[in-house]
Biopython code that builds the backbone (N, CA, C, O; Angstrom):
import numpy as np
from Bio.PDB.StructureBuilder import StructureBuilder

atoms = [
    (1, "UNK", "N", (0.846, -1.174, 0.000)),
    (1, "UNK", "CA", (0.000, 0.000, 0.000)),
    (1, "UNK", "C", (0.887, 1.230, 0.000)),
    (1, "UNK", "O", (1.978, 1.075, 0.548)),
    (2, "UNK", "N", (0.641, 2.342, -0.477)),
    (2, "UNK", "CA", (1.491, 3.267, -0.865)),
    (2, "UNK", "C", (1.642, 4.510, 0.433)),
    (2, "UNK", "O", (0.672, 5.010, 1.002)),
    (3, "UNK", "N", (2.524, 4.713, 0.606)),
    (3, "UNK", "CA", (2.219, 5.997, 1.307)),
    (3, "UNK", "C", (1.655, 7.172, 1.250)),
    (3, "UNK", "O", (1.721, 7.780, 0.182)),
    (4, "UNK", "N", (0.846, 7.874, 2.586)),
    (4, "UNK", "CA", (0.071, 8.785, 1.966)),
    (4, "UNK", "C", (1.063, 10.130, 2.052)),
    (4, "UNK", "O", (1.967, 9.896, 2.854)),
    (5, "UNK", "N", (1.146, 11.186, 1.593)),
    (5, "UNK", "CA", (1.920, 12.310, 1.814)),
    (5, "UNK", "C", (1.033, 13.196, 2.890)),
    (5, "UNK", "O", (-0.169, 13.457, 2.931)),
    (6, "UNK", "N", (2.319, 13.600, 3.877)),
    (6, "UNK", "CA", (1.613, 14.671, 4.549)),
    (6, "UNK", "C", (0.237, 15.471, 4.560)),
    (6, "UNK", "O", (-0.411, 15.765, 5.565)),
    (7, "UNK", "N", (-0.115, 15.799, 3.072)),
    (7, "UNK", "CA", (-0.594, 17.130, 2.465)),
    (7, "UNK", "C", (-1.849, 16.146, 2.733)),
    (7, "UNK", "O", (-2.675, 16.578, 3.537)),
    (8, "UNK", "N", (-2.105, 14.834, 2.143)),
    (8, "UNK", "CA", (-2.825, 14.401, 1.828)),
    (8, "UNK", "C", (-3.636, 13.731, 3.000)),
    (8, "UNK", "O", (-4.829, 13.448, 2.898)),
    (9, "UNK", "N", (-2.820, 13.491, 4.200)),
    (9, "UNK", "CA", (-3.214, 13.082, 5.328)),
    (9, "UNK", "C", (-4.104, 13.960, 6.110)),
    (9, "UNK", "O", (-5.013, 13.710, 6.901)),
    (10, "UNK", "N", (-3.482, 15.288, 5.577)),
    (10, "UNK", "CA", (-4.285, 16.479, 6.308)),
    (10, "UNK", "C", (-5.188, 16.182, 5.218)),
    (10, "UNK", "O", (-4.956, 14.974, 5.259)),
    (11, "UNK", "N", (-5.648, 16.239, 4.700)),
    (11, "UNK", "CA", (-6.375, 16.320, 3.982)),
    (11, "UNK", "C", (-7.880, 15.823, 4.259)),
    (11, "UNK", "O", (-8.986, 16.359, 4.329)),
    (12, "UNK", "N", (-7.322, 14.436, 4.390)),
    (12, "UNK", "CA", (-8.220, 13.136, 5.019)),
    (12, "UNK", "C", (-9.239, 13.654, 6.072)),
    (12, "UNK", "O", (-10.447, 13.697, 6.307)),
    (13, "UNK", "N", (-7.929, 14.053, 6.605)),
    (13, "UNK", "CA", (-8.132, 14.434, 8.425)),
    (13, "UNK", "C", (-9.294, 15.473, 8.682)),
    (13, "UNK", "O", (-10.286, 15.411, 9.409)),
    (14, "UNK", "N", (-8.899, 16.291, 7.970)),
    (14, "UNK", "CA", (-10.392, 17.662, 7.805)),
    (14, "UNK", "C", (-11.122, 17.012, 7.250)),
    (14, "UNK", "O", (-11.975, 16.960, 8.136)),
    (15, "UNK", "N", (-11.667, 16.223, 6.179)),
    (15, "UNK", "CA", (-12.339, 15.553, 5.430)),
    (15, "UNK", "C", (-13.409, 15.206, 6.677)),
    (15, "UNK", "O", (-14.541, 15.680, 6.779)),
    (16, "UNK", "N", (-12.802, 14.307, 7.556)),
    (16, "UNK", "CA", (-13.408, 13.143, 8.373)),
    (16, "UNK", "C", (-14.077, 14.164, 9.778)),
    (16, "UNK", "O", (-14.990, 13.965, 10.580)),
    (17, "UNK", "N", (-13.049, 15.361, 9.558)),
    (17, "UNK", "CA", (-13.964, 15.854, 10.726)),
    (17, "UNK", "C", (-15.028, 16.995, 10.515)),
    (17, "UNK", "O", (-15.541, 17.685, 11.396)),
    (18, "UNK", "N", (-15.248, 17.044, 9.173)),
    (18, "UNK", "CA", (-16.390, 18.006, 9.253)),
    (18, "UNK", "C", (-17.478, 17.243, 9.159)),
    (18, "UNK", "O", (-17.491, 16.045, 8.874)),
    (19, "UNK", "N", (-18.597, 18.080, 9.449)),
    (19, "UNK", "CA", (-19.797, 16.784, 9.644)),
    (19, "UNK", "C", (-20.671, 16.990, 8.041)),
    (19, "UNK", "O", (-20.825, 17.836, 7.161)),
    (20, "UNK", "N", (-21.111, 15.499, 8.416)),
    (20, "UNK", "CA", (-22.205, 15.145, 7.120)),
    (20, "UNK", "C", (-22.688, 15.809, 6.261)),
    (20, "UNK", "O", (-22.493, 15.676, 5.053)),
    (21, "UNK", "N", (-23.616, 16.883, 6.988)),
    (21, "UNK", "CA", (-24.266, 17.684, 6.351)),
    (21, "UNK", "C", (-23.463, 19.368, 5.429)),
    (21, "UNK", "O", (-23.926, 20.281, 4.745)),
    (22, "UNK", "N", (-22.193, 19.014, 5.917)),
    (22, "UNK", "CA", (-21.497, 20.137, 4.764)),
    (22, "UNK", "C", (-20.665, 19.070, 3.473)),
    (22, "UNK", "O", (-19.832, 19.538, 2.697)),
    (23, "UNK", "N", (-21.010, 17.902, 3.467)),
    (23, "UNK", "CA", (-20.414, 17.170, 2.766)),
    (23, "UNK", "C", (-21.095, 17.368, 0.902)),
    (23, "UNK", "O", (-22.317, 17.233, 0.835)),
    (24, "UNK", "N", (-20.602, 17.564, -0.026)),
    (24, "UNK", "CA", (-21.641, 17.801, -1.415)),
    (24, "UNK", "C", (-21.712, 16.095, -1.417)),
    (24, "UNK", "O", (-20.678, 15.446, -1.262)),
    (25, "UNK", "N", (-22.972, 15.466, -1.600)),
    (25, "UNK", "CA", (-23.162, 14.344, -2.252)),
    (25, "UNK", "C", (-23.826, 14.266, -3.832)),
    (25, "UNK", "O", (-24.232, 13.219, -4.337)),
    (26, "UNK", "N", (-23.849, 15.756, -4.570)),
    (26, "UNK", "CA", (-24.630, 15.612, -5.282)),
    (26, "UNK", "C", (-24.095, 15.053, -6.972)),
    (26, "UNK", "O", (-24.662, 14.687, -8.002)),
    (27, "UNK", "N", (-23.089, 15.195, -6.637)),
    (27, "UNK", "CA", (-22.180, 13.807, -7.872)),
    (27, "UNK", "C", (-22.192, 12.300, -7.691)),
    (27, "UNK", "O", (-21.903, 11.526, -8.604)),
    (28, "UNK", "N", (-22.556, 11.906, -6.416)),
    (28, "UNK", "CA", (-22.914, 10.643, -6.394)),
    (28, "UNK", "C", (-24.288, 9.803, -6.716)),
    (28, "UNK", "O", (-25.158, 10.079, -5.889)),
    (29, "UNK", "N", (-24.676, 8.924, -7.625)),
    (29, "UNK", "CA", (-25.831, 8.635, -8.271)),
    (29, "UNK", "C", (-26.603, 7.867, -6.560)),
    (29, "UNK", "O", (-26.127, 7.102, -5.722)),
    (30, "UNK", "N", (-27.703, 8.436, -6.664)),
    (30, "UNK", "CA", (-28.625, 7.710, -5.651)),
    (30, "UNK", "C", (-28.759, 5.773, -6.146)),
    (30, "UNK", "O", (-28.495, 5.461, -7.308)),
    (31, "UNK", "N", (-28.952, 5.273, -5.674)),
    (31, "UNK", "CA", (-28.562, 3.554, -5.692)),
    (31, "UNK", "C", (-30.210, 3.561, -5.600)),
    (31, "UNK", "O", (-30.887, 3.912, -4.633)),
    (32, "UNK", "N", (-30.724, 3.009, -7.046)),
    (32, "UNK", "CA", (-32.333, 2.716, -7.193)),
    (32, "UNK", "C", (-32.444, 1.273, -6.624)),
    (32, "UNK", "O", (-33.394, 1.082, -5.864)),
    (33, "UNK", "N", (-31.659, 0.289, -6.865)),
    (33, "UNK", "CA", (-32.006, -1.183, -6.705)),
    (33, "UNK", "C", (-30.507, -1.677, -6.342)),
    (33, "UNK", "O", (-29.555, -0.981, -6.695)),
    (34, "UNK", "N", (-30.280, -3.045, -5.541)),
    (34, "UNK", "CA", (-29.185, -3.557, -5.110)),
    (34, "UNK", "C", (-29.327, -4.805, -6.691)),
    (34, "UNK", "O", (-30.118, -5.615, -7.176)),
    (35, "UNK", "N", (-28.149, -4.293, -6.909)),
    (35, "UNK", "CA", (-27.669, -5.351, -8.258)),
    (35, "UNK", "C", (-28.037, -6.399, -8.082)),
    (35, "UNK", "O", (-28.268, -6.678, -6.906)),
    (36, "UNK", "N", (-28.316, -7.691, -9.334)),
    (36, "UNK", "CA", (-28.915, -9.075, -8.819)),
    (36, "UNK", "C", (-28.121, -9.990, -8.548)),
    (36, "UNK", "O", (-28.290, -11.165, -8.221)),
    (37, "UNK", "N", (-26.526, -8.870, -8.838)),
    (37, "UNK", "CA", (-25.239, -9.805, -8.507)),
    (37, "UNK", "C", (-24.511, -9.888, -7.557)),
    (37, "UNK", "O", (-23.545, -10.633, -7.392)),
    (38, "UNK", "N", (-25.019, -8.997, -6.782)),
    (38, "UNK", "CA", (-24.587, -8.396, -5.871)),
    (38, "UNK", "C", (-24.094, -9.396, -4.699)),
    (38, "UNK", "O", (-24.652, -10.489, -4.795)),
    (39, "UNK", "N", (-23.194, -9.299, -3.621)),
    (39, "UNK", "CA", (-22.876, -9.905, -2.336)),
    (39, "UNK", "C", (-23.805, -9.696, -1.508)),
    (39, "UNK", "O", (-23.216, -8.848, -0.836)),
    (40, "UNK", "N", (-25.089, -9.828, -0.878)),
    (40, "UNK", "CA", (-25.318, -9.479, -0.187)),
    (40, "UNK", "C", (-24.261, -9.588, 1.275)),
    (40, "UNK", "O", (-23.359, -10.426, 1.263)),
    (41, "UNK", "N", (-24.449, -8.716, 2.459)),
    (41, "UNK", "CA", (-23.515, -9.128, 3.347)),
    (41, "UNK", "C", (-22.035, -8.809, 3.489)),
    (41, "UNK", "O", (-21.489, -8.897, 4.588)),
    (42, "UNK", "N", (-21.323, -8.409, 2.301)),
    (42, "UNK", "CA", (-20.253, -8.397, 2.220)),
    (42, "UNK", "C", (-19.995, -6.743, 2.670)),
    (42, "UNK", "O", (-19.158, -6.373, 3.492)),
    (43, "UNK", "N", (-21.019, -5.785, 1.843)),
    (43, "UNK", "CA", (-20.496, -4.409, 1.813)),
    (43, "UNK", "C", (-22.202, -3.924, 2.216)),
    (43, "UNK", "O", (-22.417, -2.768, 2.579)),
    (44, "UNK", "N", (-23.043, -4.680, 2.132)),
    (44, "UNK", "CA", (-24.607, -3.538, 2.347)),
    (44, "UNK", "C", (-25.059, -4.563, 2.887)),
    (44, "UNK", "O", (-25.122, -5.646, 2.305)),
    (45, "UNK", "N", (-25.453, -4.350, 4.129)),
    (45, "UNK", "CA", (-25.444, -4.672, 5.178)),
    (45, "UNK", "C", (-27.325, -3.933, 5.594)),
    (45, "UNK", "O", (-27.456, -2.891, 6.236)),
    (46, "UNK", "N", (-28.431, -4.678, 5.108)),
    (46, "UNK", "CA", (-29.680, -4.251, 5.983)),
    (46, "UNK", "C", (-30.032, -4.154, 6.975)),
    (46, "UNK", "O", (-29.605, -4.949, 7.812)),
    (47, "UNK", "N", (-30.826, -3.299, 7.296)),
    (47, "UNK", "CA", (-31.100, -3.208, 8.853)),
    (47, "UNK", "C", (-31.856, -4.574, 9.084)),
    (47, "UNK", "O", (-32.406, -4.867, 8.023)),
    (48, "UNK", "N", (-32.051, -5.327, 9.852)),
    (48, "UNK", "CA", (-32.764, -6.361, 10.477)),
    (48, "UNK", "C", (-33.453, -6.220, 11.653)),
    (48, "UNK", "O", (-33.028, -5.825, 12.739)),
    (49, "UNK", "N", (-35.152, -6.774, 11.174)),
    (49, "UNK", "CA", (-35.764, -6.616, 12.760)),
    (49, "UNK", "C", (-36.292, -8.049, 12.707)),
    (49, "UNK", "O", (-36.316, -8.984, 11.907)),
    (50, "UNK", "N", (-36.804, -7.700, 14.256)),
    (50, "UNK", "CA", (-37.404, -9.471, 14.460)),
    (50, "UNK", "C", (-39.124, -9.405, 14.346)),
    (50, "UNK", "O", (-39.930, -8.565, 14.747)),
    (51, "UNK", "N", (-39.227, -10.221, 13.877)),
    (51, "UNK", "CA", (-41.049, -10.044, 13.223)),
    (51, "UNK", "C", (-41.424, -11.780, 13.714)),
    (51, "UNK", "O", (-40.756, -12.799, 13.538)),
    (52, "UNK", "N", (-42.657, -11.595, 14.327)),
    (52, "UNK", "CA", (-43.135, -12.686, 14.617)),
    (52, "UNK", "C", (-44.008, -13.659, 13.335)),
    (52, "UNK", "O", (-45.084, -13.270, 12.881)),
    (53, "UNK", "N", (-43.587, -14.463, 13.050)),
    (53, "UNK", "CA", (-44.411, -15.016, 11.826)),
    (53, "UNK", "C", (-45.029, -16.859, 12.166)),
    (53, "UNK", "O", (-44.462, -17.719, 12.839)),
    (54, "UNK", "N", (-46.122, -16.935, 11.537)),
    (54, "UNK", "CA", (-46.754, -18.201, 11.709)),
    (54, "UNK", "C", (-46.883, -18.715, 10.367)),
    (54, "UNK", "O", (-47.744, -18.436, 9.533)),
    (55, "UNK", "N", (-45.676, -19.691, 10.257)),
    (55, "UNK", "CA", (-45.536, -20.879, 9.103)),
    (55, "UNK", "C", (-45.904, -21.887, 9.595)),
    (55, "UNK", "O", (-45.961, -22.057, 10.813)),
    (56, "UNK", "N", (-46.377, -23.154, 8.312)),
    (56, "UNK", "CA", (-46.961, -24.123, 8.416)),
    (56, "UNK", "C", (-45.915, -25.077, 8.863)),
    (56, "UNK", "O", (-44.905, -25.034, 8.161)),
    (57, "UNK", "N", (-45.884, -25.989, 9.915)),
    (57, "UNK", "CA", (-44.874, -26.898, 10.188)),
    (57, "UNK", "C", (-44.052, -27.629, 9.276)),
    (57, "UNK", "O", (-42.864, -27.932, 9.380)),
    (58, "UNK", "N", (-45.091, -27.927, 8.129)),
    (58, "UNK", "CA", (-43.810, -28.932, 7.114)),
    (58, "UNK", "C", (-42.811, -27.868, 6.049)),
    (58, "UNK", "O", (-41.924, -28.161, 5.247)),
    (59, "UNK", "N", (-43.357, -26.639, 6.420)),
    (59, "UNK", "CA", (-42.312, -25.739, 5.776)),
    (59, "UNK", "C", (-41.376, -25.325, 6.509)),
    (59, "UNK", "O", (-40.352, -24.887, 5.984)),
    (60, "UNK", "N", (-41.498, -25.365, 7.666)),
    (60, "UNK", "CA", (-40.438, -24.830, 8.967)),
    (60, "UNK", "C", (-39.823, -26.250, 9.032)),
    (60, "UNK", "O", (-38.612, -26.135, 9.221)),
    (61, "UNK", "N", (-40.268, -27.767, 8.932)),
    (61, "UNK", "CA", (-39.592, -28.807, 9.074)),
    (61, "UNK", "C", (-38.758, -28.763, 7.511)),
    (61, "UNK", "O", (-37.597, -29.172, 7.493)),
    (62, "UNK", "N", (-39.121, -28.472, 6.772)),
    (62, "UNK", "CA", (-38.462, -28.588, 5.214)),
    (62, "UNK", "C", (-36.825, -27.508, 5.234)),
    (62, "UNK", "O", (-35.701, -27.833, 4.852)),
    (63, "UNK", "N", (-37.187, -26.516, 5.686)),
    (63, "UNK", "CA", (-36.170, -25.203, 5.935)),
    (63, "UNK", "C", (-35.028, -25.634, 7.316)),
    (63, "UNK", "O", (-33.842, -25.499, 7.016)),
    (64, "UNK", "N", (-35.234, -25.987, 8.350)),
    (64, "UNK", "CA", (-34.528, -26.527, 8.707)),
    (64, "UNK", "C", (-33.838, -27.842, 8.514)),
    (64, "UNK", "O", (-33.028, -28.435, 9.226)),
    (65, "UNK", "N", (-34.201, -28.042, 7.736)),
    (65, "UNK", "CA", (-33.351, -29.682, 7.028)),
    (65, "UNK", "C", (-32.440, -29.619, 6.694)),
    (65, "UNK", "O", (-31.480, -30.323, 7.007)),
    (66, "UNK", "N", (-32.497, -28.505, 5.751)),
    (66, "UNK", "CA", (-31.395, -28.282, 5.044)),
    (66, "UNK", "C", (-29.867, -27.956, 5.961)),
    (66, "UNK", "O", (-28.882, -27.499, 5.381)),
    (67, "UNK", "N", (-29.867, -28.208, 7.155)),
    (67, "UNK", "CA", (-28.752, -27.062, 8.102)),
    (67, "UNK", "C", (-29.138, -25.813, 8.815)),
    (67, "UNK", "O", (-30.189, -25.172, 8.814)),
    (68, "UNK", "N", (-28.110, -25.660, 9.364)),
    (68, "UNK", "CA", (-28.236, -23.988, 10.274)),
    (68, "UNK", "C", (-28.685, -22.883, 9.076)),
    (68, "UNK", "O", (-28.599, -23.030, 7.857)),
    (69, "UNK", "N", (-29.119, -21.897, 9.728)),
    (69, "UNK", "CA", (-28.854, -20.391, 9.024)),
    (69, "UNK", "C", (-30.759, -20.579, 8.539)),
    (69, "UNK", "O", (-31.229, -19.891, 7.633)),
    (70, "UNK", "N", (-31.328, -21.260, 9.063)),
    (70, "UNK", "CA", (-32.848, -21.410, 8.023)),
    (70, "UNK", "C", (-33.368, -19.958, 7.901)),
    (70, "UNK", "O", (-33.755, -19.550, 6.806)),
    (71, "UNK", "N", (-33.381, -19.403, 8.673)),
    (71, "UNK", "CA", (-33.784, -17.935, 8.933)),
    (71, "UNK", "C", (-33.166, -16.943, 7.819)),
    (71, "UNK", "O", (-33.810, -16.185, 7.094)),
    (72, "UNK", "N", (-31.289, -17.186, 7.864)),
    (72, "UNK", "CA", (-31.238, -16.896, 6.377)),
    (72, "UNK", "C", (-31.614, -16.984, 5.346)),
    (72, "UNK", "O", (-31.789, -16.013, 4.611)),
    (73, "UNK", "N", (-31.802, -18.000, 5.078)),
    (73, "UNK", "CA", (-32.214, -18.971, 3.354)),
    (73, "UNK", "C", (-33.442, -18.162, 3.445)),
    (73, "UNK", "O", (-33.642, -17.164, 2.753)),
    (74, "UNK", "N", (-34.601, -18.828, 4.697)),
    (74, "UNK", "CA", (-36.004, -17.635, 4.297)),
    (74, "UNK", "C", (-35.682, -16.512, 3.803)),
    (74, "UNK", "O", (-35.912, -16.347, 2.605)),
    (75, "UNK", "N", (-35.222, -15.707, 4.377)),
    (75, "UNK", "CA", (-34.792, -14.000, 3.662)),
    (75, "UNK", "C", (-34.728, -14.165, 2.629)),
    (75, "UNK", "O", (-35.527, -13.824, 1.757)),
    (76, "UNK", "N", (-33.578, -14.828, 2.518)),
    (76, "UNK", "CA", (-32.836, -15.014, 0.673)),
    (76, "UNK", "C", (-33.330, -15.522, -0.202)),
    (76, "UNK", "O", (-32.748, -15.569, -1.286)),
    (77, "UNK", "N", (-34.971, -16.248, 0.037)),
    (77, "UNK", "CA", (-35.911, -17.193, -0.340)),
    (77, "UNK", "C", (-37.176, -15.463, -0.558)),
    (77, "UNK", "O", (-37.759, -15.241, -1.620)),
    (78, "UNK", "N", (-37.251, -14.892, 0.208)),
    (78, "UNK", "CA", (-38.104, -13.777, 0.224)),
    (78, "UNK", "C", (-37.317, -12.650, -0.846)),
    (78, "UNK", "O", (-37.682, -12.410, -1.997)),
    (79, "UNK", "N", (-36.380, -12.160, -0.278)),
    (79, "UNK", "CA", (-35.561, -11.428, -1.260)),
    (79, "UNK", "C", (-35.647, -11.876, -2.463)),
    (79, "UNK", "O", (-36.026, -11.014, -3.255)),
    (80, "UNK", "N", (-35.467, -12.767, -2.855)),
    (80, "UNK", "CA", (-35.266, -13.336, -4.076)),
    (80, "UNK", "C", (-37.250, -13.154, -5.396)),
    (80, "UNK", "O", (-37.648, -12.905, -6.534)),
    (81, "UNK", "N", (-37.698, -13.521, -4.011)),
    (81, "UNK", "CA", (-38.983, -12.920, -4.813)),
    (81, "UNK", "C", (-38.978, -11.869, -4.566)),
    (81, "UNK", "O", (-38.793, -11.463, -5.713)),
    (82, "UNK", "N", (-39.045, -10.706, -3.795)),
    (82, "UNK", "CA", (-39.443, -9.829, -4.428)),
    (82, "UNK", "C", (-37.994, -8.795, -5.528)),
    (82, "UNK", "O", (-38.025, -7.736, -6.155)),
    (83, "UNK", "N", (-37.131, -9.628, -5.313)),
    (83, "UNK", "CA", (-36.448, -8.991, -6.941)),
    (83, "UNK", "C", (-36.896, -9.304, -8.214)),
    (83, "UNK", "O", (-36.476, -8.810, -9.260)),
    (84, "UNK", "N", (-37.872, -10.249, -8.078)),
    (84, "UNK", "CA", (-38.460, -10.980, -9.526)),
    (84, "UNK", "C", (-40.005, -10.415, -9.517)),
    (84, "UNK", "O", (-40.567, -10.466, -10.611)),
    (85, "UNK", "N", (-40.637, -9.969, -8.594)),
    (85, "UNK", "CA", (-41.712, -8.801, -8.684)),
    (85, "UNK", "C", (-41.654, -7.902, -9.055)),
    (85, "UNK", "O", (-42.434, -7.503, -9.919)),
    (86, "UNK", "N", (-40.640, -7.149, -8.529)),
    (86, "UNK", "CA", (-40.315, -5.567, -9.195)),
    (86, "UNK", "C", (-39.275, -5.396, -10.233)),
    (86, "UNK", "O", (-38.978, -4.277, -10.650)),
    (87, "UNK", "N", (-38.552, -6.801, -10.782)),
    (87, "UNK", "CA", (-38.313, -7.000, -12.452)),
    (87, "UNK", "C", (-39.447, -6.925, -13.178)),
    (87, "UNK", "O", (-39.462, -6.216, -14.184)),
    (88, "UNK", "N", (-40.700, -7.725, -12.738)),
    (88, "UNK", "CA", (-41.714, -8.059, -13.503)),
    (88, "UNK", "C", (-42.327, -6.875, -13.436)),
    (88, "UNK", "O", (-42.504, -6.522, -14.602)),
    (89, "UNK", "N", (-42.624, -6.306, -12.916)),
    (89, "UNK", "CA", (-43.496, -5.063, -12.563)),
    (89, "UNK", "C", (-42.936, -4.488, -13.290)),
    (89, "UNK", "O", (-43.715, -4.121, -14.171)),
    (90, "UNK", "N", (-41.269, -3.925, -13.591)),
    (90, "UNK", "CA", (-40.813, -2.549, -13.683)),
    (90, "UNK", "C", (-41.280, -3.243, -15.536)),
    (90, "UNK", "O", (-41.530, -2.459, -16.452)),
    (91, "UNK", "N", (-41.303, -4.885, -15.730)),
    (91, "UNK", "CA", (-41.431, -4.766, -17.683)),
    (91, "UNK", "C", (-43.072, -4.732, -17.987)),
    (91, "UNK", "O", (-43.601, -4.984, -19.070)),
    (92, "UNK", "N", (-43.687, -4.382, -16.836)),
    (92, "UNK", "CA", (-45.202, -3.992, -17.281)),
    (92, "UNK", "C", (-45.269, -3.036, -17.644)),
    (92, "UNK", "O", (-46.227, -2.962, -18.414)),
    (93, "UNK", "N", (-44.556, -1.768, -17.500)),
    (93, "UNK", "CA", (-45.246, -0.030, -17.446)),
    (93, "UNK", "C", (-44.821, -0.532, -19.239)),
    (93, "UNK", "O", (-44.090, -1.157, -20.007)),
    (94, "UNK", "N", (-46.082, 0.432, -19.016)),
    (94, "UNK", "CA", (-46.470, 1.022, -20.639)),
    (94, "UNK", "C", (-45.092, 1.800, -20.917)),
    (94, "UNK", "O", (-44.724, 2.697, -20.158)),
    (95, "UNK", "N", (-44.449, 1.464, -21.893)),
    (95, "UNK", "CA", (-43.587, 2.481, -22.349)),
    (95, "UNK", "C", (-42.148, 2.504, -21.839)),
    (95, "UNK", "O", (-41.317, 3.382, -22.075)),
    (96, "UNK", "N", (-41.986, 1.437, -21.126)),
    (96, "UNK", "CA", (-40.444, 0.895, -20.409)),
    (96, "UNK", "C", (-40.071, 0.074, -21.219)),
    (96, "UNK", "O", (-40.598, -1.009, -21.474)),
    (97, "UNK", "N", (-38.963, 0.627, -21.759)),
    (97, "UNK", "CA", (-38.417, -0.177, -22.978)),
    (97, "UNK", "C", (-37.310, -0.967, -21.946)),
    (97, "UNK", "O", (-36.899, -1.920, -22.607)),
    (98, "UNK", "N", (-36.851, -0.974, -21.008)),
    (98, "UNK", "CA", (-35.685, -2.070, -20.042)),
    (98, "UNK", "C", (-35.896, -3.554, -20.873)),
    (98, "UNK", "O", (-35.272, -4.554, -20.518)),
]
sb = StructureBuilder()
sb.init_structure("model")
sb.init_model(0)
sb.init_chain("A")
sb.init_seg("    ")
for serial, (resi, resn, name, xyz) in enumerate(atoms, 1):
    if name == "N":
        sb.init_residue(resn, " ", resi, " ")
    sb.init_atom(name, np.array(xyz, "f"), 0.0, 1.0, " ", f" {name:<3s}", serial, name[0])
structure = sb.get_structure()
């Protein structure tokens, strides 16, 4: 990794300490959708809450079969549809050539 120069350290340094709101974000593109290639986990990181839900036993016996993490796979089993809803959706509008 290269060294940083003095100039540039200061640089950083003021960077990091002024706050948020004097920061310009307006060259950076707002993020419409998380890519379908994306890592989840690796770099975007969702907030997570705990929600009480009532599944049918042979689907909660089917999901844990497979190993630990079932709670994951559901998500990634949910996620996964609704990225294929709002694909499908976004090739309904009249006039969306995507």
């Amino acid at each position: 990794m290269a060294k940083l120069s003095a100039e540039k350290r200061k640089e950083l340094r003021d960077l990091a300490a002024r706050p948020d709101h004097e920061i310009d974000l307006t060259d950076i593109p707002e993020i419409q959708e998380i890519p379908s290639d994306a890592e989840i986990g690796r770099f975007y990181k969702p907030k997570k809450i705990t929600v009480t839900i009532r599944l049918d036993a042979d689907v909660v016996a089917w999901i844990k079969a497979s190993g630990e993490g079932y709670q994951t796979r559901i998500n990634a089993h949910l996620r996964e549809l609704m990225r294929r809803q709002r694909s499908a959706s976004r090739r309904k509008v009249p006039g969306n050539r995507s």
